[in-house]
OpenMM code with the backbone's topology and positions (N, CA, C; nanometers):
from openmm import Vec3, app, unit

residues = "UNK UNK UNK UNK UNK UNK UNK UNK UNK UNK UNK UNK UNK UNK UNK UNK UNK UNK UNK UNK UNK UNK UNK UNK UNK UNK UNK UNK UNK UNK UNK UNK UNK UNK UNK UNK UNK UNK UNK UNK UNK UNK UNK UNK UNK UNK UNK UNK UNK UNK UNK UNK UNK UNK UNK UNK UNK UNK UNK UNK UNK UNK UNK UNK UNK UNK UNK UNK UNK UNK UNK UNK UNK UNK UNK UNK UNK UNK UNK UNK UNK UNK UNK UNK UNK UNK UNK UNK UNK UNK UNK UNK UNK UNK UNK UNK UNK".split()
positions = [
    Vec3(-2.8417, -2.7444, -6.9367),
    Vec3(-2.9695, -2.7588, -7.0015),
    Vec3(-3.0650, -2.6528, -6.9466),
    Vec3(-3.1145, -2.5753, -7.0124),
    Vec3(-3.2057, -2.4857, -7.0147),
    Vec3(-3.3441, -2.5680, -6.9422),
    Vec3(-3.4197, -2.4988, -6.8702),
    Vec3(-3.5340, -2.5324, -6.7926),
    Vec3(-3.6590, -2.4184, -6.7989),
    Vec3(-3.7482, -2.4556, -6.8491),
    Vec3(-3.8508, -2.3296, -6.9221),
    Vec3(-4.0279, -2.4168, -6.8510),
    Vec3(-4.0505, -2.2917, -6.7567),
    Vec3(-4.2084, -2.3359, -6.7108),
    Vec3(-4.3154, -2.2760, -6.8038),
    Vec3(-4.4010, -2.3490, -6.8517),
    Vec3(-4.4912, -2.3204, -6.9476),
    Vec3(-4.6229, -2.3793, -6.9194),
    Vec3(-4.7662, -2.2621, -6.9380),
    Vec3(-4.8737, -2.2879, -6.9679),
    Vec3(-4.9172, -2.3987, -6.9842),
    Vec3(-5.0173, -2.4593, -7.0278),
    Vec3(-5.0493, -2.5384, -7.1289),
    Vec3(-5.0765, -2.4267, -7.2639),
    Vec3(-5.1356, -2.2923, -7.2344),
    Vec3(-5.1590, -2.2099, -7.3502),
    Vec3(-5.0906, -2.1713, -7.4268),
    Vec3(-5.0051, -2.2270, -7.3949),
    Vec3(-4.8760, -2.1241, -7.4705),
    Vec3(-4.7689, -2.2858, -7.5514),
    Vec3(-4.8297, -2.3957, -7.5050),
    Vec3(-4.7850, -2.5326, -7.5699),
    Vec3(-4.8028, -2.5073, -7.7318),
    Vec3(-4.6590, -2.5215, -7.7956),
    Vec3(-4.6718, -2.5820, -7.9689),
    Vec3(-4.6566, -2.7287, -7.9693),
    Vec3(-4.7115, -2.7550, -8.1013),
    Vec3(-4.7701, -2.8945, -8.1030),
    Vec3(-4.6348, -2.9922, -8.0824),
    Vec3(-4.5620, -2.9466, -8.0849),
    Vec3(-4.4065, -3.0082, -8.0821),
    Vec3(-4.4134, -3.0881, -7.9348),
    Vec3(-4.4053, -2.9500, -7.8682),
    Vec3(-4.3978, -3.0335, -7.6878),
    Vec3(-4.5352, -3.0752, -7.6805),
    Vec3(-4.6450, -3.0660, -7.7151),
    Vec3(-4.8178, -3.1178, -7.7026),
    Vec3(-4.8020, -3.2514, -7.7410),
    Vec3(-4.7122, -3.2884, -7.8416),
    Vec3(-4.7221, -3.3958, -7.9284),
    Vec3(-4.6206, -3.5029, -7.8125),
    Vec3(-4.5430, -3.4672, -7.7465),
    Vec3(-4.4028, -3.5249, -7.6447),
    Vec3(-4.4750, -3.5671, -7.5665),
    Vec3(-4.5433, -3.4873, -7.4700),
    Vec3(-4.6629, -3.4963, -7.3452),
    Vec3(-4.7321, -3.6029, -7.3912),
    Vec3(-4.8141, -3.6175, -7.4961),
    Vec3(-4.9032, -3.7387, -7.5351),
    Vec3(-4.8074, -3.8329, -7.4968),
    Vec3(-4.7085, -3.8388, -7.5958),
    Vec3(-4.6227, -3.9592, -7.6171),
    Vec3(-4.5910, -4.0441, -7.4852),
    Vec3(-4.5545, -3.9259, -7.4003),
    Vec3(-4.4857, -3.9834, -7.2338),
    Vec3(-4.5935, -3.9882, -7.1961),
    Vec3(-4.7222, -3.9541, -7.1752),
    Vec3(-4.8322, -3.9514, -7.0858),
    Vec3(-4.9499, -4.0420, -7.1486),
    Vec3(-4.9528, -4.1221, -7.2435),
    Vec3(-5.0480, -4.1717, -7.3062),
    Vec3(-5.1833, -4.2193, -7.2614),
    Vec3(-5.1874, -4.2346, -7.1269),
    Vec3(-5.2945, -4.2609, -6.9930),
    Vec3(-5.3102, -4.1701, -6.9474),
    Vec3(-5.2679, -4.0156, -6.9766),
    Vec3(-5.2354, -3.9622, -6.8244),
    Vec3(-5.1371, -3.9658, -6.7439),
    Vec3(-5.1003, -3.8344, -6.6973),
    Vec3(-5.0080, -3.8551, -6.5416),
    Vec3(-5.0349, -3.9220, -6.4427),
    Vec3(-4.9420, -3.9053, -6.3686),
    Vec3(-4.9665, -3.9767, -6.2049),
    Vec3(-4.9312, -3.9064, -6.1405),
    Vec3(-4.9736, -3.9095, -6.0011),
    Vec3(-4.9111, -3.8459, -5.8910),
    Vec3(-4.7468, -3.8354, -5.8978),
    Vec3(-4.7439, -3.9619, -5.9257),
    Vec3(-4.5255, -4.0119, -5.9073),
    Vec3(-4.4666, -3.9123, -6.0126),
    Vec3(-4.5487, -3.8893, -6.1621),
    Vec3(-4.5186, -3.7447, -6.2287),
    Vec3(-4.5123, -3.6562, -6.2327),
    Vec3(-4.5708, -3.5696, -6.1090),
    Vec3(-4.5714, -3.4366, -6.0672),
    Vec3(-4.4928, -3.4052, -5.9785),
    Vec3(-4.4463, -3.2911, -6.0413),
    Vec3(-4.3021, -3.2312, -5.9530),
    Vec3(-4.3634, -3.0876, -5.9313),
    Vec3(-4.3193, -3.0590, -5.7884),
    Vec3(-4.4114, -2.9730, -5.7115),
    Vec3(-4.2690, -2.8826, -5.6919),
    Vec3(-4.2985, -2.7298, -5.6843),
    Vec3(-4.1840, -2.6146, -5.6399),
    Vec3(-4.2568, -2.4961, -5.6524),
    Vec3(-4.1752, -2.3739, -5.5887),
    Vec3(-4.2618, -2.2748, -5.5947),
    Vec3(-4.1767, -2.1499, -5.6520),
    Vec3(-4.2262, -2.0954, -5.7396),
    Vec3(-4.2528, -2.0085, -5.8237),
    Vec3(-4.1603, -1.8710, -5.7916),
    Vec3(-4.1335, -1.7850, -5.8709),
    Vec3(-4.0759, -1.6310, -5.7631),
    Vec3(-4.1422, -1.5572, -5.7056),
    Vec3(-4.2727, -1.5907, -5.7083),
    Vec3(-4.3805, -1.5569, -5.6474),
    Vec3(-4.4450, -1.6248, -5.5319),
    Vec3(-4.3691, -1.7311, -5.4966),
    Vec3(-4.3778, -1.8107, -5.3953),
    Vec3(-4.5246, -1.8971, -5.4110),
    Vec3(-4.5562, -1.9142, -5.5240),
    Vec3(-4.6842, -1.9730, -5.5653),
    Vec3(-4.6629, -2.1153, -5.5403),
    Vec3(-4.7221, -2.1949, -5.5022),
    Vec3(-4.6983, -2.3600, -5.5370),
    Vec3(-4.7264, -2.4175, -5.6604),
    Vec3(-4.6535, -2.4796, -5.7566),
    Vec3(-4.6626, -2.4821, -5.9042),
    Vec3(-4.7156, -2.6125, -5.9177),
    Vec3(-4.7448, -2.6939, -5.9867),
    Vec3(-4.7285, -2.8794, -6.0158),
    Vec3(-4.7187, -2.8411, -6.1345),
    Vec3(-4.6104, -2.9422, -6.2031),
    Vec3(-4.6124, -2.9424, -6.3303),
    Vec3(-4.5500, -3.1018, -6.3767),
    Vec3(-4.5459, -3.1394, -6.4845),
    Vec3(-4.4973, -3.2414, -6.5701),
    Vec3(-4.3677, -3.2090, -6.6416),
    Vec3(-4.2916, -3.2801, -6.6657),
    Vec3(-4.1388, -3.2645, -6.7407),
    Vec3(-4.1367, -3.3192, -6.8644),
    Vec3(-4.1303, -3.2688, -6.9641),
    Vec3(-4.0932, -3.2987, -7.1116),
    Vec3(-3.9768, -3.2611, -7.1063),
    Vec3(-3.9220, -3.3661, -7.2002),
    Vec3(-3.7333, -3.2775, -7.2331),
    Vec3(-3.7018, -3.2493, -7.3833),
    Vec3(-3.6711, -3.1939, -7.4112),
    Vec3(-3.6014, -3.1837, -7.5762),
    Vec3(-3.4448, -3.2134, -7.5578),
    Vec3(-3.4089, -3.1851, -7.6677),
    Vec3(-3.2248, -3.2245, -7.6525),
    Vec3(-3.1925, -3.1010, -7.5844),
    Vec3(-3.2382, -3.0057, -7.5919),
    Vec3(-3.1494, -2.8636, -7.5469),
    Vec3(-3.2641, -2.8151, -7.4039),
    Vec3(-3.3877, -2.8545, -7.4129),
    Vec3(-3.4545, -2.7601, -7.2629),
    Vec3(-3.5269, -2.8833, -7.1925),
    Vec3(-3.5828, -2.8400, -7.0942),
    Vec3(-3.6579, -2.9282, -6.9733),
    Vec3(-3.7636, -2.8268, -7.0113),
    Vec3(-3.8981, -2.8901, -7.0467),
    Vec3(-4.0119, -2.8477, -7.0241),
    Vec3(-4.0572, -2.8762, -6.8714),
    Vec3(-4.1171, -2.7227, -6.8134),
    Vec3(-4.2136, -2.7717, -6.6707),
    Vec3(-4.3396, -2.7581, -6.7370),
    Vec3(-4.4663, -2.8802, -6.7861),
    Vec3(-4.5597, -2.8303, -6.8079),
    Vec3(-4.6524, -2.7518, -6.7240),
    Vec3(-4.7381, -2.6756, -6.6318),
    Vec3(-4.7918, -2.6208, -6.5331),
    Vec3(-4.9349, -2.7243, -6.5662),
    Vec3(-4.9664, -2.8054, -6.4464),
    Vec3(-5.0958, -2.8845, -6.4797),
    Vec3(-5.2010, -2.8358, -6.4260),
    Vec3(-5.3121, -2.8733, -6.4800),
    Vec3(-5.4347, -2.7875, -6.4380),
    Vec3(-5.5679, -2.8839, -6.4841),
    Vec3(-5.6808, -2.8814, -6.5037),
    Vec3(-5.7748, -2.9485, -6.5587),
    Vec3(-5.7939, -2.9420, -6.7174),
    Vec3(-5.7307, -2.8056, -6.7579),
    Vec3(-5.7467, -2.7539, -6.9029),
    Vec3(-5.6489, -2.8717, -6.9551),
    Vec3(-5.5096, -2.9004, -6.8778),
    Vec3(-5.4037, -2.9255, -6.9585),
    Vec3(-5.4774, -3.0967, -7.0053),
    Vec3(-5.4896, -3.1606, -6.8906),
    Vec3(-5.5809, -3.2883, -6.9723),
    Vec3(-5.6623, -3.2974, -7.0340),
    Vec3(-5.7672, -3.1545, -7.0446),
    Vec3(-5.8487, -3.1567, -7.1732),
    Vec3(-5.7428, -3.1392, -7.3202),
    Vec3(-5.6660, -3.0645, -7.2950),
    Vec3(-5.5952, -3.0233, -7.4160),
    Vec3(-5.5442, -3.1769, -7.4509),
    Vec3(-5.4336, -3.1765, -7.3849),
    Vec3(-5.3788, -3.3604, -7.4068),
    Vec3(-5.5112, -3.4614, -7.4810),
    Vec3(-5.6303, -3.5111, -7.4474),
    Vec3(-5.6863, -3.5486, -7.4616),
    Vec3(-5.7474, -3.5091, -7.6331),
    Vec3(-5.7483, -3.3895, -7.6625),
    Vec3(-5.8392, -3.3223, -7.7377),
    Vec3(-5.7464, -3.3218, -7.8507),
    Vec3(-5.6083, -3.3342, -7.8308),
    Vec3(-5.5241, -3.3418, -7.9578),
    Vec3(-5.4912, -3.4653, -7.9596),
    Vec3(-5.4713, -3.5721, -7.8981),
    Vec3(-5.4824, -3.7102, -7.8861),
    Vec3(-5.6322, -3.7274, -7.9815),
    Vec3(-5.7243, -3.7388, -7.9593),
    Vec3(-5.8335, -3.7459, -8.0184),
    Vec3(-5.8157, -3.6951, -8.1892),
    Vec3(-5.7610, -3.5642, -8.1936),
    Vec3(-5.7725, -3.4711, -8.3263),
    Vec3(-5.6562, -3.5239, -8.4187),
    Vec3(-5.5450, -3.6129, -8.3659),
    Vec3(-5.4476, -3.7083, -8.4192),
    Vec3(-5.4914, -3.8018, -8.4760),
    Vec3(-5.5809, -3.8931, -8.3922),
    Vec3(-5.6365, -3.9909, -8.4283),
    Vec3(-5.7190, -4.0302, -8.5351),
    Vec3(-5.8200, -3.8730, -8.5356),
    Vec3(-5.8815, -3.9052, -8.6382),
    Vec3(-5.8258, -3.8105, -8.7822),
    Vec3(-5.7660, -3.7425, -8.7630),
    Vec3(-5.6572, -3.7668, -8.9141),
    Vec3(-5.6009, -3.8785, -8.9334),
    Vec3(-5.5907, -3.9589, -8.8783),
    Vec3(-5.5386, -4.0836, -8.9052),
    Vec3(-5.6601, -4.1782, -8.9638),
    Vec3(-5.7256, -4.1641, -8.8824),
    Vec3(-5.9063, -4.2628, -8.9499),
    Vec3(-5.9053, -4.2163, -9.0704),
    Vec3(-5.9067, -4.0682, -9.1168),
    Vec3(-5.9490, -4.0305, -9.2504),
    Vec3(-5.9193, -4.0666, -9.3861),
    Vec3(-5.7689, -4.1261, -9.3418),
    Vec3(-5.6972, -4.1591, -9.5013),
    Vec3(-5.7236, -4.2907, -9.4768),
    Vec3(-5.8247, -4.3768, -9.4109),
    Vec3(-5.7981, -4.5308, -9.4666),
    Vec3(-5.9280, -4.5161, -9.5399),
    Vec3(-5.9238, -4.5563, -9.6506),
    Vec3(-5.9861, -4.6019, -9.7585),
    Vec3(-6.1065, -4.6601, -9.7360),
    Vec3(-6.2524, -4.6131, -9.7768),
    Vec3(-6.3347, -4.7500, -9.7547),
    Vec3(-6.3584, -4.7935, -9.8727),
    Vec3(-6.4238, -4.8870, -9.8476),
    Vec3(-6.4547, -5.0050, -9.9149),
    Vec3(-6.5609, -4.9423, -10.0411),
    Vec3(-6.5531, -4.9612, -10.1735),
    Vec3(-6.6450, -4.9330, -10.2673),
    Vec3(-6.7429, -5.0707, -10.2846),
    Vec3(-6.8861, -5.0495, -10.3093),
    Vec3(-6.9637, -5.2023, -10.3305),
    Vec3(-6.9571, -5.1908, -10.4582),
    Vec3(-7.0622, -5.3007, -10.5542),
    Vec3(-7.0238, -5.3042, -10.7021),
    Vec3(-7.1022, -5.1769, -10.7268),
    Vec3(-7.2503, -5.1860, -10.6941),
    Vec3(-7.3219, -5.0748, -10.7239),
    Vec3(-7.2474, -4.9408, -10.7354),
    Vec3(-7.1681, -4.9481, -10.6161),
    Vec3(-7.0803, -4.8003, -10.6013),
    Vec3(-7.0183, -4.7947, -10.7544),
    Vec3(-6.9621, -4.8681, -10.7832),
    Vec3(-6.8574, -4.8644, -10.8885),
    Vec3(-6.9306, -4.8165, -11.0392),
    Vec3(-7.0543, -4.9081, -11.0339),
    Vec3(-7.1526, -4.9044, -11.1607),
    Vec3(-7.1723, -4.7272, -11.1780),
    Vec3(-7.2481, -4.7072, -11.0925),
    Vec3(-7.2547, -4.5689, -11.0462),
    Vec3(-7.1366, -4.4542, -11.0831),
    Vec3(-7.0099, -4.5284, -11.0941),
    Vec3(-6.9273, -4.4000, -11.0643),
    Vec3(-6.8770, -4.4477, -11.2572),
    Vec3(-6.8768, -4.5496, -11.3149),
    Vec3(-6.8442, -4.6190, -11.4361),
    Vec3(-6.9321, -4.5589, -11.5226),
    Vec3(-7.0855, -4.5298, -11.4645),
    Vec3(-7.1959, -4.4587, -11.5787),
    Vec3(-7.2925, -4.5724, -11.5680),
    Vec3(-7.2589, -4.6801, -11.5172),
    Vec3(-7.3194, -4.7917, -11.6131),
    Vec3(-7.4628, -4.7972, -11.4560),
] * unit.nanometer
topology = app.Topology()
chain = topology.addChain("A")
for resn in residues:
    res = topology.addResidue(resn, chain)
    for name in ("N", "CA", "C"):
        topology.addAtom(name, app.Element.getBySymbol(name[0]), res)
């Protein structure tokens, strides 16, 4: 299985959409997997998997805004298609009458 460290900037909505799914609160400490880099950097990141790769997400403050901000931008495409309610007036109005 392929193992690929990634941004949050560089996230398509595919793995953005996975991360929500597994993280729906947020991470935890017990979720972060810590290693260092070829640059000997200290990394933290989060693990998404697909059938074929291991996502390392790289975490940062941006990445929970992002998580958050498409969590939110999901949601309310979802609010949009429920229907409201017409009153009679509404109807008279839209009838001519």
């Amino acid at each position: 299985m392929k193992r690929v460290i990634v941004d949050y900037k560089k996230l398509n909505k595919n793995i953005l959409n996975q991360l929500v799914e597994k993280f729906p609160d947020g991470y935890n400490d017990e979720d972060i997997i810590s290693f260092r880099n070829q640059h000997n950097e200290a990394i933290e990141a989060v693990e998404v998997r697909t059938e074929e790769t291991v996502y390392l997400v790289k975490i940062s403050k941006r990445l929970a805004d992002t998580m958050q901000s498409f969590e939110e931008d999901d949601n309310s495409i979802v609010d949009t298609k429920i229907p409201k309610e017409v009153s009679k007036e509404e109807v008279g109005d839209i009838e001519g009458k």
